[in-house]
mmCIF file as Biopython writes it, N, C-alpha, C and O atoms, coordinates in Angstrom:
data_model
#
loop_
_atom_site.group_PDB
_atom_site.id
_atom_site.type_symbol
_atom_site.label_atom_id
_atom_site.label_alt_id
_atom_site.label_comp_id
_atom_site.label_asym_id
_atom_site.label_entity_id
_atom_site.label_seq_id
_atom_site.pdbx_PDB_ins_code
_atom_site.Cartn_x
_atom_site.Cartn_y
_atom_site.Cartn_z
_atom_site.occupancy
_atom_site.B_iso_or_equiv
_atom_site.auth_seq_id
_atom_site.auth_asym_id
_atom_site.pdbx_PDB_model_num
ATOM 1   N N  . UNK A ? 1  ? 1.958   -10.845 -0.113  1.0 0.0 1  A 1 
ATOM 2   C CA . UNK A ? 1  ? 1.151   -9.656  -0.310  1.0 0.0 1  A 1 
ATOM 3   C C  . UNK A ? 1  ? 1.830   -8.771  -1.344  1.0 0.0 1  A 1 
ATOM 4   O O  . UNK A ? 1  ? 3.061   -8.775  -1.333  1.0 0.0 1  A 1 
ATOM 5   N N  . UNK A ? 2  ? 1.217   -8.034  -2.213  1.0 0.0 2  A 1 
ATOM 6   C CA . UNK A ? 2  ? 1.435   -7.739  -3.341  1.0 0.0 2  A 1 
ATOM 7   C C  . UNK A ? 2  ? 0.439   -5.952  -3.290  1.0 0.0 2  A 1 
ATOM 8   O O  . UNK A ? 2  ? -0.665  -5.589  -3.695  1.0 0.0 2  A 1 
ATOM 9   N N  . UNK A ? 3  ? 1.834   -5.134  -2.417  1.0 0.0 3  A 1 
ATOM 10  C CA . UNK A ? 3  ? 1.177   -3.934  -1.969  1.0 0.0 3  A 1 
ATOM 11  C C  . UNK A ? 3  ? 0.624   -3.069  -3.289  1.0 0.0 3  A 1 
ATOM 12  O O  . UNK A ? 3  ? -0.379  -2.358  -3.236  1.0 0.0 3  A 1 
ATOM 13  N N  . UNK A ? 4  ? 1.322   -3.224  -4.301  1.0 0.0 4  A 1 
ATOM 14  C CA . UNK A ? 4  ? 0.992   -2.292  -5.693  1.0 0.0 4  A 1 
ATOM 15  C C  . UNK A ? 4  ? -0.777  -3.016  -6.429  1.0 0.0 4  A 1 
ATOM 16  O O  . UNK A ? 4  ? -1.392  -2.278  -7.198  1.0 0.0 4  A 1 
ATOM 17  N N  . UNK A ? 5  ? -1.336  -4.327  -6.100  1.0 0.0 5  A 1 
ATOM 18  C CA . UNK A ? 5  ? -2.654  -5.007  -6.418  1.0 0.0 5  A 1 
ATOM 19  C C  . UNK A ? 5  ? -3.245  -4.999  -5.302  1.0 0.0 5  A 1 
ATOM 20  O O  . UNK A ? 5  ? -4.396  -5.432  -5.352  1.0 0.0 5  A 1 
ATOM 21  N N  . UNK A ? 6  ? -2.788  -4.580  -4.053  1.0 0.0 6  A 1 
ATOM 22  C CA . UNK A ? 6  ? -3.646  -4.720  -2.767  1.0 0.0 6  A 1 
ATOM 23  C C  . UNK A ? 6  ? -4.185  -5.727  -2.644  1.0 0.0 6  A 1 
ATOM 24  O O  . UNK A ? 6  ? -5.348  -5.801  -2.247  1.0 0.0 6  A 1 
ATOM 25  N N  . UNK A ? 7  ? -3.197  -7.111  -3.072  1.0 0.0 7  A 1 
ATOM 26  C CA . UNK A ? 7  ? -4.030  -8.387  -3.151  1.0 0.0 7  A 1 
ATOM 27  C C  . UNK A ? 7  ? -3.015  -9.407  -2.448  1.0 0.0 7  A 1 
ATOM 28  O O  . UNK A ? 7  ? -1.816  -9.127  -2.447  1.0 0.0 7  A 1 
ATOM 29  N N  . UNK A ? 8  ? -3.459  -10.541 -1.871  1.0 0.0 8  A 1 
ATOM 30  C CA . UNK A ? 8  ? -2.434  -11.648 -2.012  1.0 0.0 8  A 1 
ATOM 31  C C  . UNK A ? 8  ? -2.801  -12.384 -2.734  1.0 0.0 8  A 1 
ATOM 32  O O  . UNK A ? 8  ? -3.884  -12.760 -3.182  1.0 0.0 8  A 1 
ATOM 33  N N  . UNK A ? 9  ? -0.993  -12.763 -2.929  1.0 0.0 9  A 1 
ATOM 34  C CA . UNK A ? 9  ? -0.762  -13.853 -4.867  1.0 0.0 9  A 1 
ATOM 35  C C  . UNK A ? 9  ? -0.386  -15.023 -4.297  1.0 0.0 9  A 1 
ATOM 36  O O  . UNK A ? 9  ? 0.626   -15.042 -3.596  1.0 0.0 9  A 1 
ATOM 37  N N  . UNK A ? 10 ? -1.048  -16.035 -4.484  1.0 0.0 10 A 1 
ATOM 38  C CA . UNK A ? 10 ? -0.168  -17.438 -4.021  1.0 0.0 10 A 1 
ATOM 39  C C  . UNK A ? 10 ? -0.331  -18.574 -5.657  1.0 0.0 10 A 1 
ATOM 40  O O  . UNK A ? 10 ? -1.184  -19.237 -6.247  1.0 0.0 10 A 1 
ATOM 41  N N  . UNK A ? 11 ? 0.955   -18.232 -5.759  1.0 0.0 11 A 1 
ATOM 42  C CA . UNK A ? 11 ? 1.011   -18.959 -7.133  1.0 0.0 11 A 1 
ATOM 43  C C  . UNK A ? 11 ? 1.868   -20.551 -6.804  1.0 0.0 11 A 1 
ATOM 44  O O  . UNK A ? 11 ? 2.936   -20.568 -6.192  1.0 0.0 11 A 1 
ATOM 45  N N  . UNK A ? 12 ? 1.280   -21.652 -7.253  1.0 0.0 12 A 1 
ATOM 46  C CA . UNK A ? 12 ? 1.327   -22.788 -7.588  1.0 0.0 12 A 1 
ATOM 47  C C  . UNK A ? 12 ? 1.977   -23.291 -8.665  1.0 0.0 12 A 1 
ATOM 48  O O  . UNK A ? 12 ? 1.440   -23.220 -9.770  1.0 0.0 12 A 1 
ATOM 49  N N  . UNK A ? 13 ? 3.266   -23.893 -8.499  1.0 0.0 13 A 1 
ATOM 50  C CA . UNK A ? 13 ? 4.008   -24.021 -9.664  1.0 0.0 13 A 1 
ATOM 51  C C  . UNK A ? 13 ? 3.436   -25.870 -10.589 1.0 0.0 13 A 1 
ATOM 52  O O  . UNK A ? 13 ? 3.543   -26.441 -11.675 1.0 0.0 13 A 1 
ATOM 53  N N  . UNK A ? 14 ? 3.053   -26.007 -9.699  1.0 0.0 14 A 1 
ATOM 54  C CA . UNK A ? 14 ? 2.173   -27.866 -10.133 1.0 0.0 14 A 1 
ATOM 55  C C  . UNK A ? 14 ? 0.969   -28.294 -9.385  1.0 0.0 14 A 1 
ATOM 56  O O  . UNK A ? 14 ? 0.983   -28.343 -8.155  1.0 0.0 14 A 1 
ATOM 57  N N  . UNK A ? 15 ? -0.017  -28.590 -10.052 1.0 0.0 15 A 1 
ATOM 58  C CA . UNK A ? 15 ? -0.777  -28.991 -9.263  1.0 0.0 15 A 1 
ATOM 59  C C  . UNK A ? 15 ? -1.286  -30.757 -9.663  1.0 0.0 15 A 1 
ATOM 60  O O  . UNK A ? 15 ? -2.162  -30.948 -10.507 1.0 0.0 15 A 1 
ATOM 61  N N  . UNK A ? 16 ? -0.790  -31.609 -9.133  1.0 0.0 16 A 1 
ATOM 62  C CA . UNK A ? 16 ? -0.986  -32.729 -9.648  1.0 0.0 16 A 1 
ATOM 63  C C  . UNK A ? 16 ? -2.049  -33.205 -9.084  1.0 0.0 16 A 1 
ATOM 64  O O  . UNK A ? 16 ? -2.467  -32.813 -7.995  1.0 0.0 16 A 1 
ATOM 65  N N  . UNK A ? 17 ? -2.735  -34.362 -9.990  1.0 0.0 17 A 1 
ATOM 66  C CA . UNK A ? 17 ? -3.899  -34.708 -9.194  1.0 0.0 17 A 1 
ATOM 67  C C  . UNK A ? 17 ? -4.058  -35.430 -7.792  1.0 0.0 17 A 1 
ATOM 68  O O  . UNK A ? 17 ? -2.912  -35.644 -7.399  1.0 0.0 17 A 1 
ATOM 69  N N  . UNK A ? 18 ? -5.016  -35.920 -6.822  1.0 0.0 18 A 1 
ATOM 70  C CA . UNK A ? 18 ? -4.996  -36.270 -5.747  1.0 0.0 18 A 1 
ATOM 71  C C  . UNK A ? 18 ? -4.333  -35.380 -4.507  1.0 0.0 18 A 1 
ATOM 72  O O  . UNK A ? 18 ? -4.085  -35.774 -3.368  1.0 0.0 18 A 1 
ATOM 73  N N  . UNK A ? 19 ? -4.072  -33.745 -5.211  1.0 0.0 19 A 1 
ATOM 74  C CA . UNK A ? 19 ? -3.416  -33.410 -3.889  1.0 0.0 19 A 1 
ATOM 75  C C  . UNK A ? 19 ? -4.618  -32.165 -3.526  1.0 0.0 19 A 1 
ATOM 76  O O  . UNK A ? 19 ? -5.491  -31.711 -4.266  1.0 0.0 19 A 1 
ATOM 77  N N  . UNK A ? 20 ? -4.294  -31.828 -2.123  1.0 0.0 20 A 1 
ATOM 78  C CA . UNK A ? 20 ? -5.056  -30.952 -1.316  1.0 0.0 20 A 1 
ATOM 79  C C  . UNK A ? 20 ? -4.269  -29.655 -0.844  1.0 0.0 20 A 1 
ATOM 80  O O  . UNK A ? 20 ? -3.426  -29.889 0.022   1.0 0.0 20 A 1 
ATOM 81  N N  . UNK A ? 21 ? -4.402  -28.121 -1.312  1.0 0.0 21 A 1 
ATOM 82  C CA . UNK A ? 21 ? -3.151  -27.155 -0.761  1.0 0.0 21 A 1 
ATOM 83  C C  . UNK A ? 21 ? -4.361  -26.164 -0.026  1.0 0.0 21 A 1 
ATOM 84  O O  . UNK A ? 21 ? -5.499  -25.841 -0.368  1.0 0.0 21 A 1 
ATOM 85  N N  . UNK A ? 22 ? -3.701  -25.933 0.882   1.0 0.0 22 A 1 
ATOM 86  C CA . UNK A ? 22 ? -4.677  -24.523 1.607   1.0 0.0 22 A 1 
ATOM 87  C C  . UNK A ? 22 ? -3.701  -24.087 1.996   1.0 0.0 22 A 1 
ATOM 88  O O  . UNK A ? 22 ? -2.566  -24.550 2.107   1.0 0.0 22 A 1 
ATOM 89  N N  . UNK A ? 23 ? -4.310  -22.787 2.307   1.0 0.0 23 A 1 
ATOM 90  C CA . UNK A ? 23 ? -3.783  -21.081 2.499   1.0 0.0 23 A 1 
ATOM 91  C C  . UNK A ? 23 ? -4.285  -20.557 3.488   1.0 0.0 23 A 1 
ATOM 92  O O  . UNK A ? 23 ? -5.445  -20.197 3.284   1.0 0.0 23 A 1 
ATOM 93  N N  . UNK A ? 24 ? -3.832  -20.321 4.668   1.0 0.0 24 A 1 
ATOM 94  C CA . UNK A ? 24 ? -4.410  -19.393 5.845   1.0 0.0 24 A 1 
ATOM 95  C C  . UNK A ? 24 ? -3.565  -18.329 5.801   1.0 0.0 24 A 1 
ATOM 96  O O  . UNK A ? 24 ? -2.350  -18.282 5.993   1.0 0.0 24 A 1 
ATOM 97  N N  . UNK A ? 25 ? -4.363  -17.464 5.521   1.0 0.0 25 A 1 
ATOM 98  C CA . UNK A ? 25 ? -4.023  -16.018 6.038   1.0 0.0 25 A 1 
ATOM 99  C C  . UNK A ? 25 ? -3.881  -15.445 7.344   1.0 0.0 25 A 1 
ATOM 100 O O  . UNK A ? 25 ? -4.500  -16.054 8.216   1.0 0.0 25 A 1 
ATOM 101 N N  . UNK A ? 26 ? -3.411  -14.711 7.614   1.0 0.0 26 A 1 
ATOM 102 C CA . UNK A ? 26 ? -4.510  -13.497 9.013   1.0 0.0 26 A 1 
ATOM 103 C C  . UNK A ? 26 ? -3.977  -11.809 8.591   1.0 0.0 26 A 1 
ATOM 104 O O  . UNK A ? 26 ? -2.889  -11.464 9.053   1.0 0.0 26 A 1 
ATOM 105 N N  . UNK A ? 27 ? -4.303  -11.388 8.229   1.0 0.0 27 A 1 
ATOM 106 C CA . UNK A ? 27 ? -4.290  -9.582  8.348   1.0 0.0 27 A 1 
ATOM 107 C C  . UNK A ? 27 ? -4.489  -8.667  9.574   1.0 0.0 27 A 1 
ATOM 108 O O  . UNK A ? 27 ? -5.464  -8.431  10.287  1.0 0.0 27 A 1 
ATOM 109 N N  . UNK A ? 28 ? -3.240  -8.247  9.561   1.0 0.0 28 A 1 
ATOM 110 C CA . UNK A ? 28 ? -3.735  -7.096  10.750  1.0 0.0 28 A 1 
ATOM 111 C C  . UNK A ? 28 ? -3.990  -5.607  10.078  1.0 0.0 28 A 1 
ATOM 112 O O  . UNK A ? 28 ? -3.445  -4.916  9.218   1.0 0.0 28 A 1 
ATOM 113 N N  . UNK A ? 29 ? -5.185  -5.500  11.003  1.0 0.0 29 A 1 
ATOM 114 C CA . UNK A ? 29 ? -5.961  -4.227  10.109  1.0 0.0 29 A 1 
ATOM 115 C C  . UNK A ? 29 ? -5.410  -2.976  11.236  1.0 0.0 29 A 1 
ATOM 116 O O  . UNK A ? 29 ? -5.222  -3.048  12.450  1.0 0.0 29 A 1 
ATOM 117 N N  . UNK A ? 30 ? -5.271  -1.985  10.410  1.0 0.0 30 A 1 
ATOM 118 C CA . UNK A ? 30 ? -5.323  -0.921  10.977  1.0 0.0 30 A 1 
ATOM 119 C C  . UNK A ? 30 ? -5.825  -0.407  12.690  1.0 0.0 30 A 1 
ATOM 120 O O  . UNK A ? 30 ? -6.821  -1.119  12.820  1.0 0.0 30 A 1 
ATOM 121 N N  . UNK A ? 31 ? -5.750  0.097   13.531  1.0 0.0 31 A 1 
ATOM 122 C CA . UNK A ? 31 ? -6.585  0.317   14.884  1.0 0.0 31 A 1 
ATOM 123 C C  . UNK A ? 31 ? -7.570  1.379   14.435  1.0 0.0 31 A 1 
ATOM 124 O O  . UNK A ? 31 ? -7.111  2.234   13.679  1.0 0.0 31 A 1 
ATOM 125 N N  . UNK A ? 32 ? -8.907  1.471   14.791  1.0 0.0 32 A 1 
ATOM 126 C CA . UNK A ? 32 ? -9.817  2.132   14.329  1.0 0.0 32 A 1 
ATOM 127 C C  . UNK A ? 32 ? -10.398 2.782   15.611  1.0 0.0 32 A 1 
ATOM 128 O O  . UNK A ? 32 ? -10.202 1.985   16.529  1.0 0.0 32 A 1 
ATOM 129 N N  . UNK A ? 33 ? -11.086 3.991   16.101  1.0 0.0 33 A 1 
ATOM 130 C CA . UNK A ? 33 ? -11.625 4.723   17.079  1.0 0.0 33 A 1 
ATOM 131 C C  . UNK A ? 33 ? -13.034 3.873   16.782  1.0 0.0 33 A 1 
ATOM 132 O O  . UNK A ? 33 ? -13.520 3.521   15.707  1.0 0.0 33 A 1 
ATOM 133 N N  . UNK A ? 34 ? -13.498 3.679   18.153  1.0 0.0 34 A 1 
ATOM 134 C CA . UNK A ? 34 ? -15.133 3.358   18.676  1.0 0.0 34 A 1 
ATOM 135 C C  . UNK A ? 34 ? -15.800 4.025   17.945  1.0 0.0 34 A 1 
ATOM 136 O O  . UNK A ? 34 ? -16.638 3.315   17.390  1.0 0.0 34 A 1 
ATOM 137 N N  . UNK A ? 35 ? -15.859 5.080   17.645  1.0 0.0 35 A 1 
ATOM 138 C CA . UNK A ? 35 ? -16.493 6.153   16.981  1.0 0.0 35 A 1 
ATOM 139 C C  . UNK A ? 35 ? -16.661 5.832   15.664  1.0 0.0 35 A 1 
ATOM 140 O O  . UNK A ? 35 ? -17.799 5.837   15.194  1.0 0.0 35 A 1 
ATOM 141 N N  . UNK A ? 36 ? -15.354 5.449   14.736  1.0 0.0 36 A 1 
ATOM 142 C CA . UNK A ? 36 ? -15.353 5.518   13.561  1.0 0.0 36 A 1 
ATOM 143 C C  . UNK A ? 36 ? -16.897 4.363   13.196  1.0 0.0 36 A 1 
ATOM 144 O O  . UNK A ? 36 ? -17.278 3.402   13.863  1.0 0.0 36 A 1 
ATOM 145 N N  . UNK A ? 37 ? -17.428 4.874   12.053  1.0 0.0 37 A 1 
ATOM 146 C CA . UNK A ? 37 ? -18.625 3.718   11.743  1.0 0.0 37 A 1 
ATOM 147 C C  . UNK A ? 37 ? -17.834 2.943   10.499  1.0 0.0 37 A 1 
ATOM 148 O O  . UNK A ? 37 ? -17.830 3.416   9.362   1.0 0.0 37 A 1 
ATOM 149 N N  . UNK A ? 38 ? -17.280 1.912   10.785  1.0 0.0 38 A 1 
ATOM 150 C CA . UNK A ? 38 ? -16.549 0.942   10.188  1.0 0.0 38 A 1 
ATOM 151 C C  . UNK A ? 38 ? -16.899 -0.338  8.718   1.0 0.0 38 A 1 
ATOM 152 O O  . UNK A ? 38 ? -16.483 -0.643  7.600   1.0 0.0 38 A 1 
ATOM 153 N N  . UNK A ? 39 ? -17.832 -0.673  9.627   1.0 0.0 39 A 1 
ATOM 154 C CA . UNK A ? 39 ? -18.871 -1.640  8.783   1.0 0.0 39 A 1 
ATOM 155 C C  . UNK A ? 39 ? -19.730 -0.673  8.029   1.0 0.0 39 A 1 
ATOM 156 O O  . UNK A ? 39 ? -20.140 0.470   8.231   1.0 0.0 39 A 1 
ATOM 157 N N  . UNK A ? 40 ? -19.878 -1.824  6.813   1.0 0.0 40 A 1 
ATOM 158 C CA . UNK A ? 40 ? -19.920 -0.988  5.510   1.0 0.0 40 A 1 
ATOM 159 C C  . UNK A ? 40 ? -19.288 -0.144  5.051   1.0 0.0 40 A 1 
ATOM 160 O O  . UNK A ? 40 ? -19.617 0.215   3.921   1.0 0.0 40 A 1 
ATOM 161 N N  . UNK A ? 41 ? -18.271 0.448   5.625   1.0 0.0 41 A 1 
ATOM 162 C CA . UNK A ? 41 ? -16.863 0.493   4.319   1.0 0.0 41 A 1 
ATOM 163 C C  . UNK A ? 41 ? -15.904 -0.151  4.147   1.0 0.0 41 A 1 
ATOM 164 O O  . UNK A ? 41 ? -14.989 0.139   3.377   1.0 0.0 41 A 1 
ATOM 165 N N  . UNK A ? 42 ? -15.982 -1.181  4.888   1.0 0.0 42 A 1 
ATOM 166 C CA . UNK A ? 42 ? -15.171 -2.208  4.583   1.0 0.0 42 A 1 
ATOM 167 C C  . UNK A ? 42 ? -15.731 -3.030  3.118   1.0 0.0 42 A 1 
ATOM 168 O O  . UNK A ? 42 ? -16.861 -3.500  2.988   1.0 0.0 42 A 1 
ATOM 169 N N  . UNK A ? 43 ? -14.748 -3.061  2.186   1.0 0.0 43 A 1 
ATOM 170 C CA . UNK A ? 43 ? -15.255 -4.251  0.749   1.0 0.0 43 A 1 
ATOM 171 C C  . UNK A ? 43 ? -15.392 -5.374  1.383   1.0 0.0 43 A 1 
ATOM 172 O O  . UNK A ? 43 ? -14.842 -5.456  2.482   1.0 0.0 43 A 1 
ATOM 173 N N  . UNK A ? 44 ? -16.056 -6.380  0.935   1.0 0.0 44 A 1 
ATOM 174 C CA . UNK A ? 44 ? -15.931 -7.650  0.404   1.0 0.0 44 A 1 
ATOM 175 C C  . UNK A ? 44 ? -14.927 -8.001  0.389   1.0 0.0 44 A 1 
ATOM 176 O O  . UNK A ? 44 ? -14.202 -7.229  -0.240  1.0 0.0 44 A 1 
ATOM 177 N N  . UNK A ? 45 ? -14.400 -8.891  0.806   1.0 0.0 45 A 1 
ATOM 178 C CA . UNK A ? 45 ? -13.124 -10.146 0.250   1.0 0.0 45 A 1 
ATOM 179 C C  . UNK A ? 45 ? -13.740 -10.405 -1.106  1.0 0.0 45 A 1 
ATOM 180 O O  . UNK A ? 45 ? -14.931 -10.668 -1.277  1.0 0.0 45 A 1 
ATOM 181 N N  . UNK A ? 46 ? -12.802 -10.306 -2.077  1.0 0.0 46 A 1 
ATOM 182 C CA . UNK A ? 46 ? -12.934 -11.374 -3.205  1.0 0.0 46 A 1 
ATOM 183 C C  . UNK A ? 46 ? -11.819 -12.272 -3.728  1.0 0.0 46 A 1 
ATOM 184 O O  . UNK A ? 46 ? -10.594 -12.151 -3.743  1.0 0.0 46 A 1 
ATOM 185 N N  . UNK A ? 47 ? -12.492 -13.026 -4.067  1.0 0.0 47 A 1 
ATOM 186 C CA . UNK A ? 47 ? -11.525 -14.320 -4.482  1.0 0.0 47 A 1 
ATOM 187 C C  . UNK A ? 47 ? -11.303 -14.427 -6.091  1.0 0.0 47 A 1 
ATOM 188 O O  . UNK A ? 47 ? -12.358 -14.066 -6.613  1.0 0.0 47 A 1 
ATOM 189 N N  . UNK A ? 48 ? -10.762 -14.628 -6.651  1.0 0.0 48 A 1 
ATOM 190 C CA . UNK A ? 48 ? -10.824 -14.876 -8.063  1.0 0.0 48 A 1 
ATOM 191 C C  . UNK A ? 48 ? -9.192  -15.989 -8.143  1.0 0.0 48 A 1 
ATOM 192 O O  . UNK A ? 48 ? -8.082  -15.714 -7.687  1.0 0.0 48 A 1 
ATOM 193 N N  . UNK A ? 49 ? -9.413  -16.612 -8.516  1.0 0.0 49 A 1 
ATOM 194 C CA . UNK A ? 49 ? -8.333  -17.848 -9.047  1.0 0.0 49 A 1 
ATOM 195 C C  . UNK A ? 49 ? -8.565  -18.411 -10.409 1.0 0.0 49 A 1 
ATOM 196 O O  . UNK A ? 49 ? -9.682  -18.526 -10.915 1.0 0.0 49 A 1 
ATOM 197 N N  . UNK A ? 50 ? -7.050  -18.874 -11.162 1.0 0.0 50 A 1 
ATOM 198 C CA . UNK A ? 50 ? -7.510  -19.506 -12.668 1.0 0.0 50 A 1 
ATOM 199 C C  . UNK A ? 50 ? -6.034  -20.369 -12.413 1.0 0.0 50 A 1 
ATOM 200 O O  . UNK A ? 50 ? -4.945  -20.224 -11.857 1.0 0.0 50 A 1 
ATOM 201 N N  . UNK A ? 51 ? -6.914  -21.509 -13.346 1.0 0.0 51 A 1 
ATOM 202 C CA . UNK A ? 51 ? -5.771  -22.861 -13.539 1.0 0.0 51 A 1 
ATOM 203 C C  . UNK A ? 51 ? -5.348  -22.755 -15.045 1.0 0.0 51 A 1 
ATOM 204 O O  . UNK A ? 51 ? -6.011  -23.538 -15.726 1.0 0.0 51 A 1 
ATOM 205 N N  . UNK A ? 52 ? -4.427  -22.007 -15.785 1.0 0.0 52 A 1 
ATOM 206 C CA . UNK A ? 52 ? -4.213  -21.584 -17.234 1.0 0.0 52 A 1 
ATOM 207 C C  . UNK A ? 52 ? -4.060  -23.224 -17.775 1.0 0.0 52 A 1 
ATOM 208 O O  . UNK A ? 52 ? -3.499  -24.054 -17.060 1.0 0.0 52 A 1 
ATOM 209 N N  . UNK A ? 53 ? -4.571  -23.543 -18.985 1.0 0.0 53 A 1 
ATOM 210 C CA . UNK A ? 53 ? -4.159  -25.082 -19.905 1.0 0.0 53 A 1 
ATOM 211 C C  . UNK A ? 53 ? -5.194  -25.807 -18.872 1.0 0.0 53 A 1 
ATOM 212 O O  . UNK A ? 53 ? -5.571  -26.811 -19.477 1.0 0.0 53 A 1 
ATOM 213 N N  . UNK A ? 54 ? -5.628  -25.780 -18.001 1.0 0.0 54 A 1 
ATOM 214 C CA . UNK A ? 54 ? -6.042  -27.023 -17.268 1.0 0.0 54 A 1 
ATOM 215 C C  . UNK A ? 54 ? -7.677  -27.297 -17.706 1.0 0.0 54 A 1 
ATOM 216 O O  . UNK A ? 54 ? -8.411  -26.314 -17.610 1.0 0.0 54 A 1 
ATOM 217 N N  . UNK A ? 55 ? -8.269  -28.548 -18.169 1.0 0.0 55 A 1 
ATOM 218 C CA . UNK A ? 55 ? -9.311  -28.812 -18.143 1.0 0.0 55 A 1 
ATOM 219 C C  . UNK A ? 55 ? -9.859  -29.669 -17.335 1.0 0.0 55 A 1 
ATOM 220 O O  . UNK A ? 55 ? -8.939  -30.433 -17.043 1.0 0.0 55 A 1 
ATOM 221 N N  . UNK A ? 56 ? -10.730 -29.979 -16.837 1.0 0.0 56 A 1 
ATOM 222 C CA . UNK A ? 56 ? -11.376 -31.011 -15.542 1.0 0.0 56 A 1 
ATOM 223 C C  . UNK A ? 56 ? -11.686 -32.182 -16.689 1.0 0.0 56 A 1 
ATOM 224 O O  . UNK A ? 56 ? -11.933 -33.188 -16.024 1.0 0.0 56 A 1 
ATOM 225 N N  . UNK A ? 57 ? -11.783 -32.507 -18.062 1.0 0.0 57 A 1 
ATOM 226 C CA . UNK A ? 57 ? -12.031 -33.663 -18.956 1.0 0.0 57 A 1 
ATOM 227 C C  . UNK A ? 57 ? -10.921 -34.539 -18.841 1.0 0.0 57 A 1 
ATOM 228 O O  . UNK A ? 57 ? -11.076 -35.758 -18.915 1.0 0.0 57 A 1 
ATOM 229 N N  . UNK A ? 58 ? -9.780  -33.994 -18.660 1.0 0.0 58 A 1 
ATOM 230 C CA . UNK A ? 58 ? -8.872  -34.164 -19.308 1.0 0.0 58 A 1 
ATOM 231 C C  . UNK A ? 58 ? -7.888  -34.305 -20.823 1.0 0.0 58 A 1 
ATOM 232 O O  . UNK A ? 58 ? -6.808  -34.773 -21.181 1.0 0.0 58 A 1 
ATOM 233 N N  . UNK A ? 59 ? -8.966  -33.628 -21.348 1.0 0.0 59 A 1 
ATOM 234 C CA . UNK A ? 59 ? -8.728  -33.585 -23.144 1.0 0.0 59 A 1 
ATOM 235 C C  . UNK A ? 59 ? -7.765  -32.444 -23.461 1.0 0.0 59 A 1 
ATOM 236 O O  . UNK A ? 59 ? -7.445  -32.213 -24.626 1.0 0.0 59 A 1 
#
């Protein structure tokens, strides 16, 4: 976790072909009052990932 991007970074130093990597998270969120109306201010998760040099052709 990467408190200054409010993001987690999981960087991959090789990715060779035929392999499979996953990532489980879990976050513990804050404790919130019954009261508070929660949903819908919560964002979206977003995902964004990039493979730099890599093409799926192989060219």
């Amino acid at each position: 976790y990467v408190p200054e991007k409010n993001a987690l970074v999981w960087t991959i130093k090789s990715f060779p072909g035929g392999k499979e990597y996953v990532l489980r998270c879990h976050f513990n969120l804050p404790s919130v009052d019954a009261e508070d109306d929660v949903k819908g201010k919560m964002p979206p998760i977003k995902v964004k990932f990039e493979i730099p040099y890599f093409t799926v052709s192989g060219i």
